[in-house]
C-alpha positions in Angstrom: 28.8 62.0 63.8 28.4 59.1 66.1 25.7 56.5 66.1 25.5 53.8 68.7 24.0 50.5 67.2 21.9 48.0 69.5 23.2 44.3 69.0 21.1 41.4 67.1 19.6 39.5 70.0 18.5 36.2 69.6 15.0 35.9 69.6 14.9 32.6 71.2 17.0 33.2 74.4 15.5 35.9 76.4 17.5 34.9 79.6 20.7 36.2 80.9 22.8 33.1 80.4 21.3 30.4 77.4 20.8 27.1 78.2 23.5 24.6 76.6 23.1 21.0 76.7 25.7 18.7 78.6 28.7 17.6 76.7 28.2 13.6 75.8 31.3 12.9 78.3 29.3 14.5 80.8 26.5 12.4 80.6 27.9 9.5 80.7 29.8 10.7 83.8 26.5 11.2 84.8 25.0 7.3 84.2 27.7 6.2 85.4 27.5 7.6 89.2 23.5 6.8 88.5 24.5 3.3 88.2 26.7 3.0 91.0 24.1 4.5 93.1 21.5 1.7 92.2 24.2 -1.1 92.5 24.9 0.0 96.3 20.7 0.2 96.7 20.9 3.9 97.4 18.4 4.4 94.4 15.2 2.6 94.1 14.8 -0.1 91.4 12.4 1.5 90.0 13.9 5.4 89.3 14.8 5.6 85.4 17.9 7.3 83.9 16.2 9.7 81.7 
């Protein structure tokens, strides 16, 4: 007899893709560009990397 089983879901992730946090070579990628941007004035003073 055949039985078809439903897959453990995770509970926390109800979306169709989960959200995964940026690699640390990414963000730096990232800080970098952000402080270019700031250097050439194209950014206000002000605006925060966060």
């Amino acid at each position: 007899m055949r039985r078809s089983v439903k897959p453990i879901r995770n509970h926390v992730c109800t979306h169709a893709f989960c959200r995964v946090p940026l690699s640390p070579d990414a963000i730096a990628q990232l800080y970098a560009r952000f402080m270019e941007l700031k250097e050439k004035r194209r950014l206000p003073k002000s605006m925060t990397f966060d």
